[in-house]
TIMI-2910 file (N, C-alpha, C, CB; in pm, 1 decimal, decimal comma, always signed):
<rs>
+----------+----------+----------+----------+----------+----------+----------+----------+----------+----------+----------+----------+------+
!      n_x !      n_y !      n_z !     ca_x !     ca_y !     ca_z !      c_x !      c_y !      c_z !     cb_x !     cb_y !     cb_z ! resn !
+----------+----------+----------+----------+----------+----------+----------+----------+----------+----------+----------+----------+------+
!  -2172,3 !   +801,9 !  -6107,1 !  -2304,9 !   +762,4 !  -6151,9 !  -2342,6 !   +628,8 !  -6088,8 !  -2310,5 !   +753,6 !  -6306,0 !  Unk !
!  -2447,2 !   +622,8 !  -6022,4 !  -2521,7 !   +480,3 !  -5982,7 !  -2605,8 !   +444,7 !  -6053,4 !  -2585,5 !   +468,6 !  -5867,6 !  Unk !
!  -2590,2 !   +289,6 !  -6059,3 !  -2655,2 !   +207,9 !  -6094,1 !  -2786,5 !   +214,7 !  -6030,1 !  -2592,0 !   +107,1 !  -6083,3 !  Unk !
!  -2839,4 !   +283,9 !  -5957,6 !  -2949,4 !   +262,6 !  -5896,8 !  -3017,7 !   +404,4 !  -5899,8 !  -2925,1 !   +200,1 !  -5761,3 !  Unk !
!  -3188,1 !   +371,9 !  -5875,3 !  -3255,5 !   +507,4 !  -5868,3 !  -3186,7 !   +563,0 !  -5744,1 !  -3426,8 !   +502,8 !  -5855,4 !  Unk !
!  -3238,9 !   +706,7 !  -5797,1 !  -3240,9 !   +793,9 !  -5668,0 !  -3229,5 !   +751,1 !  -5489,5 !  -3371,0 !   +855,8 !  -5685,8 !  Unk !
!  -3347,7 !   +664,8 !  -5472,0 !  -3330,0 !   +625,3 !  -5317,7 !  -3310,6 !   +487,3 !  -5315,2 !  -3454,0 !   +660,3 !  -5221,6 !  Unk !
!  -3281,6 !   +424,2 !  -5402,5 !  -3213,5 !   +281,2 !  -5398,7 !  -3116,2 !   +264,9 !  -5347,7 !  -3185,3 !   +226,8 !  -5498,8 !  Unk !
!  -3057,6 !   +162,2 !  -5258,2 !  -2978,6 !    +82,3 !  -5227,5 !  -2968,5 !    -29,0 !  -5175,1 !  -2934,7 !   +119,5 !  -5191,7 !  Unk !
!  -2844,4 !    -78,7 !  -5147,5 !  -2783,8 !   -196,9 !  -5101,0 !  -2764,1 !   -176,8 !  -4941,1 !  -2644,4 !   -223,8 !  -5181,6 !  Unk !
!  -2794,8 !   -318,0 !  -4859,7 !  -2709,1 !   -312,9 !  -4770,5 !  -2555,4 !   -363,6 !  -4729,8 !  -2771,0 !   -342,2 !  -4711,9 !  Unk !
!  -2475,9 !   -290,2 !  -4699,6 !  -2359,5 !   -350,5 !  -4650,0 !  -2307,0 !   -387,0 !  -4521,6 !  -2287,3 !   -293,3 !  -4684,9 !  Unk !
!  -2311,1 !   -514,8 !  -4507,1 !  -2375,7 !   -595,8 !  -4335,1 !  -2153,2 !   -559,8 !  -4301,7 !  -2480,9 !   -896,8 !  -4347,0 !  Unk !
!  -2118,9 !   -487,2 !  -4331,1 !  -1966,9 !   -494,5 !  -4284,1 !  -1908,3 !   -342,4 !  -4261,5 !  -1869,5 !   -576,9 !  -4406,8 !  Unk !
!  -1761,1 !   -333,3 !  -4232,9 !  -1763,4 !   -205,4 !  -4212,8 !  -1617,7 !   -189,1 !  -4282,2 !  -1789,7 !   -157,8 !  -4055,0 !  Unk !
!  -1554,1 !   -293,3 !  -4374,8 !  -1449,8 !   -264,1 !  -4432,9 !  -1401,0 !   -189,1 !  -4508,9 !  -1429,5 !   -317,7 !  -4462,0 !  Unk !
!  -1319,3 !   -102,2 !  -4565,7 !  -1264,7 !    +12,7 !  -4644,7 !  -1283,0 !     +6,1 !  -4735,3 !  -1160,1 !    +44,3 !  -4650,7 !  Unk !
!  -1226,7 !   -123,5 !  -4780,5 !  -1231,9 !   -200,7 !  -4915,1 !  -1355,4 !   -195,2 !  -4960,5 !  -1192,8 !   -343,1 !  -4911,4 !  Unk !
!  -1431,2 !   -298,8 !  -4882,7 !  -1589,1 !   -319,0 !  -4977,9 !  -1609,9 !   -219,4 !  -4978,5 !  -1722,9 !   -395,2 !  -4937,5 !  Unk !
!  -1618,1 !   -116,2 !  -4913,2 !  -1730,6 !    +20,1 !  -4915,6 !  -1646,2 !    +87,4 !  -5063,3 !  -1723,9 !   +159,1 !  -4725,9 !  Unk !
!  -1452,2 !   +106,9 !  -5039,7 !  -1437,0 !   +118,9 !  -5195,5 !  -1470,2 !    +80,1 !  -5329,0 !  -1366,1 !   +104,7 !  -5210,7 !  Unk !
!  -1509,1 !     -4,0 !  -5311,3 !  -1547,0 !   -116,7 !  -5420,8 !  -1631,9 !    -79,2 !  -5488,5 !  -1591,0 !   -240,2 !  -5382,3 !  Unk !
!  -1728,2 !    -79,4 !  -5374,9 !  -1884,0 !    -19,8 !  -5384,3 !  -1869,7 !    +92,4 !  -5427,8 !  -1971,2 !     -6,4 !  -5259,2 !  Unk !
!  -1827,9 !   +183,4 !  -5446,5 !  -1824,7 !   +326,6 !  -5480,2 !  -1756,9 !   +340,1 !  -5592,4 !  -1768,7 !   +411,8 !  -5382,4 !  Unk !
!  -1643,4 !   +230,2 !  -5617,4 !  -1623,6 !   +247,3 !  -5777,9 !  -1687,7 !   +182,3 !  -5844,7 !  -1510,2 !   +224,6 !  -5831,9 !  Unk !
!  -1779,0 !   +116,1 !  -5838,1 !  -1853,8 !    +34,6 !  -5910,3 !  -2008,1 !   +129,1 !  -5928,4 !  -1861,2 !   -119,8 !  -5827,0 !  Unk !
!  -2017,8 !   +263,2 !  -5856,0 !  -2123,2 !   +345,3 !  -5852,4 !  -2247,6 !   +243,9 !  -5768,3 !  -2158,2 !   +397,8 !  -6017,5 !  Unk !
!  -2223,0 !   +192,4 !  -5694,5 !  -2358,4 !   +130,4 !  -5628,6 !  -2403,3 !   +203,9 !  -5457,3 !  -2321,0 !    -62,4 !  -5609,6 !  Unk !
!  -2489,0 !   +207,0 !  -5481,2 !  -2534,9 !   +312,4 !  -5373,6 !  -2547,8 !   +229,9 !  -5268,5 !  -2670,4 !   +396,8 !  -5399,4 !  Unk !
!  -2491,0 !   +233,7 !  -5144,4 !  -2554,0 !   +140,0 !  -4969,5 !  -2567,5 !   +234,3 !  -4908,5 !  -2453,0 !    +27,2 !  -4861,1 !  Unk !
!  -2551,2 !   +189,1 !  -4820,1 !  -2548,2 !   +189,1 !  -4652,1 !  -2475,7 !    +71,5 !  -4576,3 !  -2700,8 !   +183,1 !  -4595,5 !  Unk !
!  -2402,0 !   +120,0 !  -4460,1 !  -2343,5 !    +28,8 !  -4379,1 !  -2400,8 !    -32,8 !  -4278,3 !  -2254,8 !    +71,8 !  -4336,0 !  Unk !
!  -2413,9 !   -127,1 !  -4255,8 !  -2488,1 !   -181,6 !  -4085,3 !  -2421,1 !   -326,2 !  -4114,0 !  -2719,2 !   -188,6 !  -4056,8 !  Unk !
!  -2308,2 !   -268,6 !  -4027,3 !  -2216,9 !   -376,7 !  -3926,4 !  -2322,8 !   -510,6 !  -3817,1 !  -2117,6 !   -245,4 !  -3790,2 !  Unk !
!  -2254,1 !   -604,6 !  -3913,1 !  -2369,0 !   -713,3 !  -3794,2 !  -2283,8 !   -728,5 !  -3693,8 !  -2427,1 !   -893,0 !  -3845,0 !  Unk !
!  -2356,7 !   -758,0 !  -3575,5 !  -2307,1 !   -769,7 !  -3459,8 !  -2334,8 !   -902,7 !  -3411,5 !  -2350,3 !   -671,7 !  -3379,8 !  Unk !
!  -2219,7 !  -1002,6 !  -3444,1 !  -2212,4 !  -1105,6 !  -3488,2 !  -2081,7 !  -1203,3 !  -3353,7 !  -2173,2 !  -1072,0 !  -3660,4 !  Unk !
!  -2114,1 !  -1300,2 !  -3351,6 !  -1997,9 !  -1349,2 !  -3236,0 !  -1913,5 !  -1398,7 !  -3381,8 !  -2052,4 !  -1505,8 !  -3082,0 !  Unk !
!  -1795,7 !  -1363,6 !  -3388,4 !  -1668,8 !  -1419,6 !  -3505,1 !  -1570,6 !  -1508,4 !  -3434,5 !  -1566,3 !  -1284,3 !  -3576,0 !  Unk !
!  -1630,3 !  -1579,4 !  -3327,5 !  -1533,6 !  -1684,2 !  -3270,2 !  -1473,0 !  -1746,5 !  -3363,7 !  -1589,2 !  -1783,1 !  -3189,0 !  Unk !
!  -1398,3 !  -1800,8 !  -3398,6 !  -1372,6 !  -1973,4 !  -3475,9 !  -1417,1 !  -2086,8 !  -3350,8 !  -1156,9 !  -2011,3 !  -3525,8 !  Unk !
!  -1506,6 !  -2184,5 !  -3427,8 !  -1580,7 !  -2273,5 !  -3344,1 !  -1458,1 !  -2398,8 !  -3342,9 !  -1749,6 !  -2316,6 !  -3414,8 !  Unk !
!  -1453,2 !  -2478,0 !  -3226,2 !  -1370,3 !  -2587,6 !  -3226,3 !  -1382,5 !  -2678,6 !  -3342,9 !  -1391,0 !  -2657,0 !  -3111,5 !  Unk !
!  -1270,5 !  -2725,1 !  -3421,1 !  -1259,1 !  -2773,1 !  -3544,5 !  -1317,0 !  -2756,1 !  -3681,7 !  -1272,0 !  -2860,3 !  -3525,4 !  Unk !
!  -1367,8 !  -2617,4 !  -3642,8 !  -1391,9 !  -2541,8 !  -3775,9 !  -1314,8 !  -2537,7 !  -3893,1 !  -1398,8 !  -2424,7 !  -3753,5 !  Unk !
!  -1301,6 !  -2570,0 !  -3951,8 !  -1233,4 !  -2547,4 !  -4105,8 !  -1208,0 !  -2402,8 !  -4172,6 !  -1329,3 !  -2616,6 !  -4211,2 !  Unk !
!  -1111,3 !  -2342,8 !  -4192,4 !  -1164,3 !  -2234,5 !  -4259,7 !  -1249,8 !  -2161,2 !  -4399,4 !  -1088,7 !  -2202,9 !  -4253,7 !  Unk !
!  -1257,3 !  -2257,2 !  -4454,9 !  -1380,2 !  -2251,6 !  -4564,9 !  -1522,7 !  -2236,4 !  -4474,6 !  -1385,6 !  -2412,6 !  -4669,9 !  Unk !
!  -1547,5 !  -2327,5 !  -4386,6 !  -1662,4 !  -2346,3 !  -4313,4 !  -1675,1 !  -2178,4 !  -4222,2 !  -1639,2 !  -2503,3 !  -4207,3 !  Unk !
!  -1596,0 !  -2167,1 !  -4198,0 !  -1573,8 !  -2016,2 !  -4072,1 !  -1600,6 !  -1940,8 !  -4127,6 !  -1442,7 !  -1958,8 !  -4003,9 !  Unk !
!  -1538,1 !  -1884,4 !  -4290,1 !  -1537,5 !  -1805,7 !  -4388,0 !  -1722,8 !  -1804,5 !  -4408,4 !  -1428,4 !  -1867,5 !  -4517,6 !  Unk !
!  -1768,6 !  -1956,8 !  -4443,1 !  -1917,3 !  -1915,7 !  -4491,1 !  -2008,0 !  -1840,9 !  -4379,2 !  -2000,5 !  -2055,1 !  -4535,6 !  Unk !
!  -1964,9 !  -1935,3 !  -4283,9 !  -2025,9 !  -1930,8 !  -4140,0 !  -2094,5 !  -1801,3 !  -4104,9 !  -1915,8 !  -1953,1 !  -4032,9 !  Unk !
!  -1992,9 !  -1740,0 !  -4096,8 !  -1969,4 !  -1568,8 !  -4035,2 !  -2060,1 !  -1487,6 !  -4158,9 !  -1754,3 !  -1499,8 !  -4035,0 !  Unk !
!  -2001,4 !  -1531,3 !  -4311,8 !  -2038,4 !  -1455,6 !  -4390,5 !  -2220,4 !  -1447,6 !  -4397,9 !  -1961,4 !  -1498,8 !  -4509,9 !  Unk !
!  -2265,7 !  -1603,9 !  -4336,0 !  -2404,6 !  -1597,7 !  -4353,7 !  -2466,3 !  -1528,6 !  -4246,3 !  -2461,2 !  -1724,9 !  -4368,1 !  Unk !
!  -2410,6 !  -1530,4 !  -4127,8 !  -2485,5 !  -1495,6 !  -4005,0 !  -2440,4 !  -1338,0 !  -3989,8 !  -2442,7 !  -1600,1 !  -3865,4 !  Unk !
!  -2367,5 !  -1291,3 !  -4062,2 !  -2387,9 !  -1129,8 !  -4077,3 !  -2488,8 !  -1053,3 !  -4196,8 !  -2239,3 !  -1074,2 !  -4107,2 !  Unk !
!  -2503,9 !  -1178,1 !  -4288,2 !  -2616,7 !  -1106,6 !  -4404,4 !  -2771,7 !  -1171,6 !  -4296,6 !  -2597,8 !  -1206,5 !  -4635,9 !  Unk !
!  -2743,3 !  -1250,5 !  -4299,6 !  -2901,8 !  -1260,8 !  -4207,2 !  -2930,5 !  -1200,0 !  -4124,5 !  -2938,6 !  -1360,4 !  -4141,4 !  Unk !
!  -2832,5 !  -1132,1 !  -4029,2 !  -2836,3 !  -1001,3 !  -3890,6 !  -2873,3 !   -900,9 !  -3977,0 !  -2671,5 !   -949,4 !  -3791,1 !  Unk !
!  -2777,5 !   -853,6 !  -4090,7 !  -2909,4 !   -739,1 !  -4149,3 !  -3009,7 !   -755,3 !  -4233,3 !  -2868,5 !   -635,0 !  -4216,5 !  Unk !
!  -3039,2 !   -884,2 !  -4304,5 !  -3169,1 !   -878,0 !  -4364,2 !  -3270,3 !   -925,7 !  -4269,3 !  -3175,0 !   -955,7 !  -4489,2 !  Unk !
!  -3220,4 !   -932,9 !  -4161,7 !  -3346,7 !   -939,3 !  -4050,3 !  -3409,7 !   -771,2 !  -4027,1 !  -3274,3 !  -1009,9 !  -3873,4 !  Unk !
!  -3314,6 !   -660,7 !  -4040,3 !  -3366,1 !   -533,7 !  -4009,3 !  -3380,5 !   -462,2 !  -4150,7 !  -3270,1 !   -455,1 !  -3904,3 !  Unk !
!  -3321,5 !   -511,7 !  -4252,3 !  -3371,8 !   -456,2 !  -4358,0 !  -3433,8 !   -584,3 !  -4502,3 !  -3241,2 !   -351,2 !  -4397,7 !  Unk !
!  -3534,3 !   -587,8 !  -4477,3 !  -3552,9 !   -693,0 !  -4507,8 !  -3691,9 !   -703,5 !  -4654,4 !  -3576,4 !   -756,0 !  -4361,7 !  Unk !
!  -3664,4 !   -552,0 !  -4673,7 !  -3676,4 !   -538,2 !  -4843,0 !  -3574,1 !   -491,2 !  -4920,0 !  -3778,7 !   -449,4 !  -4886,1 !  Unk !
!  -3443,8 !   -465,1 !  -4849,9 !  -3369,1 !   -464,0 !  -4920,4 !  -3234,2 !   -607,2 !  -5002,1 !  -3340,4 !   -366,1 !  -4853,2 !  Unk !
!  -3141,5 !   -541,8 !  -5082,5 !  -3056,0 !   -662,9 !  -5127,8 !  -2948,6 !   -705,4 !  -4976,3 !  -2947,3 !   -604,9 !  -5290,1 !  Unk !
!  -2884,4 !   -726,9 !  -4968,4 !  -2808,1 !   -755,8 !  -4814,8 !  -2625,2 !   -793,2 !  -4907,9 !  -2912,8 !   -957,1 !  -4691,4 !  Unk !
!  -2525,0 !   -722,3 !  -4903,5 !  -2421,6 !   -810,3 !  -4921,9 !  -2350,5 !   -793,9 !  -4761,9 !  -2320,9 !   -765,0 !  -5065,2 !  Unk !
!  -2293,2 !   -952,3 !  -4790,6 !  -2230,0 !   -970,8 !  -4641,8 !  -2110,7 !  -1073,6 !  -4699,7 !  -2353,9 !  -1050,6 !  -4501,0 !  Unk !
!  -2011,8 !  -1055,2 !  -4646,4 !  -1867,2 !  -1115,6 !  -4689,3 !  -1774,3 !  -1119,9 !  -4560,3 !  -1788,9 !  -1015,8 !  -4812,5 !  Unk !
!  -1641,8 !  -1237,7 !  -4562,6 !  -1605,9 !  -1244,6 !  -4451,7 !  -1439,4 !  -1256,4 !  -4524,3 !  -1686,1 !  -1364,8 !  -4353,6 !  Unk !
!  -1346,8 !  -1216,4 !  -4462,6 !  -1267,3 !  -1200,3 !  -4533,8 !  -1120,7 !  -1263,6 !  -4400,6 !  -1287,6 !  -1034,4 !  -4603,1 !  Unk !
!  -1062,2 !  -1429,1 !  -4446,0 !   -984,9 !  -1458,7 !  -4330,8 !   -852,3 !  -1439,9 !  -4416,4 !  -1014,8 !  -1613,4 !  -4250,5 !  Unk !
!   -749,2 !  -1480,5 !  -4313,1 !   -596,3 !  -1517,2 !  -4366,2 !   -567,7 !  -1659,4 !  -4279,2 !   -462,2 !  -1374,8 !  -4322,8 !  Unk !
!   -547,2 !  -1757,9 !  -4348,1 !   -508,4 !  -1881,3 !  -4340,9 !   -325,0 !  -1892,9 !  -4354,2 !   -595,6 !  -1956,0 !  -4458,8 !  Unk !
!   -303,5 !  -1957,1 !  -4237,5 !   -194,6 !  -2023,1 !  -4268,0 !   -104,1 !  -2147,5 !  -4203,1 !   -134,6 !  -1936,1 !  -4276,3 !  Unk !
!    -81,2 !  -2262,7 !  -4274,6 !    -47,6 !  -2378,9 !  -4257,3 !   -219,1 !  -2442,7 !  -4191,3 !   +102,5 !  -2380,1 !  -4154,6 !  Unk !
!   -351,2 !  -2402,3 !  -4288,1 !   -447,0 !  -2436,2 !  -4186,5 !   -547,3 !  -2354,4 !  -4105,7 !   -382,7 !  -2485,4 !  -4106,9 !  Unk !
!   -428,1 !  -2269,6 !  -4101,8 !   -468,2 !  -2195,1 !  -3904,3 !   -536,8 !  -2067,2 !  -3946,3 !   -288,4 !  -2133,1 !  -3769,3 !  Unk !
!   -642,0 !  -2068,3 !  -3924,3 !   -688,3 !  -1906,2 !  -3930,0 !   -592,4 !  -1786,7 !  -3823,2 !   -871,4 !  -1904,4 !  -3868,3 !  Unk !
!   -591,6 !  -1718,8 !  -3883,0 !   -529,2 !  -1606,6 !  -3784,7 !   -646,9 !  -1473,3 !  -3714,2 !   -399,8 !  -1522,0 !  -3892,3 !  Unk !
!   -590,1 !  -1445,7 !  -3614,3 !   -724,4 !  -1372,2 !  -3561,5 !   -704,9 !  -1240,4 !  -3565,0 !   -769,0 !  -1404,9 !  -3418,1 !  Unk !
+----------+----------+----------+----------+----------+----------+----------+----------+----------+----------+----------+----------+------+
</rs>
């Protein structure tokens, strides 16, 4: 059962297993559209900062094309001693 009418949904600016599971046990209806996004890590980026970074400039890549809809966009790193891993 969804939370949403009939042709309602969400966008999901990612293409992970997880969120899209998530999303589906939680009954919320999307669609996927993967932003196509540069995910460099920028020189002396922080990883909190990288984490937001990415996470904003993939919800803004799709609420630029869908842009009456809701947009979730999330970025998901592994840190260690510091160091993002790629």
């Amino acid at each position: 059962m969804s939370i949403f009418k009939k042709n309602e949904y969400i966008i999901l600016a990612s293409t992970s297993p997880r969120r899209k599971e998530l999303l589906k046990q939680l009954g919320v209806n999307f669609k996927v559209y993967p932003a196509r996004i540069d995910e460099s890590v920028k020189k002396g980026e922080l990883p909190k900062e990288y984490a937001l970074r990415v996470s904003y400039e993939k919800g803004c890549y799709a609420a630029e094309k869908f842009p009456d809809k809701w947009v979730l966009a999330a970025d998901t790193i592994v840190v260690i001693d510091g160091k993002i891993l790629g």
